[in-house]
N, C-alpha and C positions, 0 to 999 in steps of 0.2 A: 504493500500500500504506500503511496504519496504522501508526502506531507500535505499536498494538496488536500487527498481523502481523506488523511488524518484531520484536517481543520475542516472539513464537511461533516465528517463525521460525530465529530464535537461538539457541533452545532445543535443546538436544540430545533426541532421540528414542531409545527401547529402540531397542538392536539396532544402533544406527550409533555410530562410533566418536566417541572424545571429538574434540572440538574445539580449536584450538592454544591457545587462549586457557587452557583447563582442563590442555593437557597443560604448559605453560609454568608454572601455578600449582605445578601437582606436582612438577614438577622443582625451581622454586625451594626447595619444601619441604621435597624431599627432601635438597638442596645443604646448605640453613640446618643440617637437621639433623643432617648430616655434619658442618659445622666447629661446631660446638657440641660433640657427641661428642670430635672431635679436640680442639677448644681445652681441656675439660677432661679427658681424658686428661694432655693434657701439664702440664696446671697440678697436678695430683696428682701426676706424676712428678718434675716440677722440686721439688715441694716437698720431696719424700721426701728428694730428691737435696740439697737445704740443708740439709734437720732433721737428716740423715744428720750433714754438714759441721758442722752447731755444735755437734754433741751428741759429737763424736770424745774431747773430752777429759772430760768428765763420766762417758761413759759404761764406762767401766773401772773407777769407782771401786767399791772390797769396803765391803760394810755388812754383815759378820757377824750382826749379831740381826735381821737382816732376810732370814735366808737361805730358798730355797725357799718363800716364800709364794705363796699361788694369787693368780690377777687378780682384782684390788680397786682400789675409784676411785684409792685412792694411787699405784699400780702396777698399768694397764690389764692388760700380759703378766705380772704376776707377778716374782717374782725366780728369779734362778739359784744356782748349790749356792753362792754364794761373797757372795750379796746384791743382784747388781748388778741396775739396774732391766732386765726382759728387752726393755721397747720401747723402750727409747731404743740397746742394745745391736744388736737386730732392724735400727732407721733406721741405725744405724752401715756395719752389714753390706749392709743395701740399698743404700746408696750406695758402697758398695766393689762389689760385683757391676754396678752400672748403670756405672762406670766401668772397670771390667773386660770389661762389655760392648761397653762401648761403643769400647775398644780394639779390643779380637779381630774386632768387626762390621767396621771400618773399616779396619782389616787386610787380612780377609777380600775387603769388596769393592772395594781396592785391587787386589788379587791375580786376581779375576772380570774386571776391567775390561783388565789389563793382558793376561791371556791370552785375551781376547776378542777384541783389539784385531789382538794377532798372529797368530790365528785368520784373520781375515777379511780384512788386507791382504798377510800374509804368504805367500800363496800355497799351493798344496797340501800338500806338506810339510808347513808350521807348521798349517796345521788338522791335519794328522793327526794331529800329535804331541801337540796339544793334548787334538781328540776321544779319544786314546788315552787321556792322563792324569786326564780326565772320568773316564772309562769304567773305568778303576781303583782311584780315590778312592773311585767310589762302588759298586765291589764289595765293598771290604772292611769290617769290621765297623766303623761310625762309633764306638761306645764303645770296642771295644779299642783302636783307633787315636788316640783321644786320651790314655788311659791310657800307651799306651808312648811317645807322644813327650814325654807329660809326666815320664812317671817316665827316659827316656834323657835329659832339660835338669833332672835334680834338683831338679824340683819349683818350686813358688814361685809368685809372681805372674806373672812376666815368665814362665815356664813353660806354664800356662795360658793367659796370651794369644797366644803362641804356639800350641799346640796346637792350642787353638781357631780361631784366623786359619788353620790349615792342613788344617783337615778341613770348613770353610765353605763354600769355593769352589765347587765343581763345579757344582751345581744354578745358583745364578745365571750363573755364566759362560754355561751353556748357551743360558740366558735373552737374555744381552748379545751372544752368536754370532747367534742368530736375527734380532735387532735389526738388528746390523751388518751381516748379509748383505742385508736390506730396505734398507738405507740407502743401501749399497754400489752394488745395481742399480742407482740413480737416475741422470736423466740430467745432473743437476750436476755428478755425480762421475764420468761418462763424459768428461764434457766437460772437468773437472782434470784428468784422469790423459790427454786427449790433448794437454791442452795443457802436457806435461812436467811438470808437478809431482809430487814422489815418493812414497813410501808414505806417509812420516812428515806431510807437508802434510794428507795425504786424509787418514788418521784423528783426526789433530789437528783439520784446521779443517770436513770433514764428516760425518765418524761419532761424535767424543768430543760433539758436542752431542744429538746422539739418542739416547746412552746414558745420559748422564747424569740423566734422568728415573726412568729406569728401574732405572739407579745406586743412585738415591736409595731409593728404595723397597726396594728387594732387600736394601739395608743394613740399611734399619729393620727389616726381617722375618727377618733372622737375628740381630735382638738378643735377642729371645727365648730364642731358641737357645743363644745364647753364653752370656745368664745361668743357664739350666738346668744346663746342662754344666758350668758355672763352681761353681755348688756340690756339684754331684756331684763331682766330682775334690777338692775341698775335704771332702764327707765322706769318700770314701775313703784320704783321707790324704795326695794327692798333687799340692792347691792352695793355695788361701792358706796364707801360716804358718800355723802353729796359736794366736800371740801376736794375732792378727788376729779382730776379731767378725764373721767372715762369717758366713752362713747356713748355708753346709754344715759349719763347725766347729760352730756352733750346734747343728744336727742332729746331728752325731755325739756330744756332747756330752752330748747329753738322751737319749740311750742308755742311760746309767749309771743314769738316774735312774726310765726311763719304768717299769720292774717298781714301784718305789716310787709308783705313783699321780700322779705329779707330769707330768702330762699336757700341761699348758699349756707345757712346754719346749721340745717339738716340733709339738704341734700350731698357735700362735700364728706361731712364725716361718716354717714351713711354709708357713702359709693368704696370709701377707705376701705371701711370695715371688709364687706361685702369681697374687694381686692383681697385682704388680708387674709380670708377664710377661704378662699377661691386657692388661693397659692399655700397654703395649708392641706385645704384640702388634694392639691395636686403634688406636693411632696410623698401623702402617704400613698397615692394611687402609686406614684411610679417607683417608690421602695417596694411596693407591694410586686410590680411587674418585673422587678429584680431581684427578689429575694426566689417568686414562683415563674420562672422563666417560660413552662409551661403557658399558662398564660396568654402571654404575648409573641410566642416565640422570638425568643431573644436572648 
């Protein structure tokens, strides 16, 4: 045969599937284009989450004859009723909500992993009682239920993360129970549990590694969550102080003002947030499409 024939031959033809060479390219591309996506995801989060951190003491300061102006290059968001610039107030509050969140998330899937755990080596019983308290959580109505344990712990930060951390769990847990029961079958861990070693051995040293992939991700995917939630309970009255530039005091805030035309009070730090849980929420998809390659092929 020619090299001619040889490079015809190699050729893919209508009709017949790609070749591993072409599916290997695709997938590299596809890979590249996930941590690219991820890398800057987080490089605009981290940012937010410093501008947030150096701009804490600037940003409270009242400039009277500067009050309620609309967004202009001086001041992108405009000011508020009192002067203050609204986007440096906005990064304040985003990075109080992404560490808000980022509490309540890891709370939350502390709380997933540990009833997961007892789920699956704890015997029948403790699944039951577990599946029962799933199956509870998540009948009842997810907003009233963080409303009254926020407003029964009097409000606050620590209030909210709380709240939050306790109406998270269920869906993942469920998640880490399916896990752990695949894991559990295996014959490694047949082979622990006859060679004496206790519950606590087997989920520590072969189920807590198989979880925690999936750990991972489950966390990132209810940070959204928490940040949402997190300013709602703040506009309704019942989260951050009100001394505090969150988002949701923000939003309640520009209440007062929104009949007076002054638009950009709410709709500015509104569209942030909304960004900031959008690119949250796209970090943990695409850990999620790198850790299960499957997936995505990638």
């Amino acid at each position: 045969m020619t090299a001619l024939d040889e490079g015809v031959g190699a050729t893919t033809r209508p009709g017949e599937p790609a070749g591993p060479d072409l599916v290997a390219r695709f997938g590299r591309g596809r890979r590249s284009r996930t941590l690219w996506t991820l890398g800057l995801a987080l490089v605009v989060v981290l940012a937010v989450a410093v501008a947030g951190q150096l701009l804490q003491t600037s940003a409270g300061d009242p400039d009277l004859p500067s009050r309620l102006q609309p967004p202009s290059p001086v001041h992108p968001f405009g000011t508020d009723r009192f002067g203050q610039d609204l986007l440096q107030r906005t990064l304040v509050g985003l990075r109080l909500s992404l560490l808000v969140g980022t509490s309540a998330a890891v709370l939350s899937g502390a709380l997933a992993l540990l009833l997961a755990l007892v789920a699956v080596v704890g015997g029948r019983v403790a699944e039951a009682v577990v599946g029962w308290l799933v199956d509870l959580f998540l009948a009842l109505p997810h907003l009233v239920l963080l409303i009254l344990i926020s407003f029964a712990l009097g409000g606050g930060t620590l209030a909210v993360v709380i709240a939050v951390a306790v109406t998270h769990w269920p869906r993942l847990t469920r998640v880490l129970i399916a896990t752990g029961r695949e894991s559990a079958g295996a014959d490694h861990v047949a082979i622990s549990r006859a060679l004496g070693h206790g519950r606590v051995h087997v989920a520590r040293r072969h189920l807590l590694p198989h979880l925690v992939p999936h750990l991972t991700v489950g966390t990132v995917l209810l940070f959204p969550h928490a940040i949402l939630h997190e300013a709602a309970l703040s506009f309704l009255g019942l989260g951050i102080d009100p001394g505090e530039p969150a988002i949701g005091i923000l939003l309640a805030d520009s209440m007062r003002s929104l009949s007076a035309g002054h638009w950009w009070l709410a709709v500015l730090p509104g569209l942030a947030l909304l960004v900031v849980v959008k690119l949250v929420d796209t970090i943990g998809n695409q850990g999620r499409a790198l850790l299960d390659p499957r997936s995505h092929h990638l």
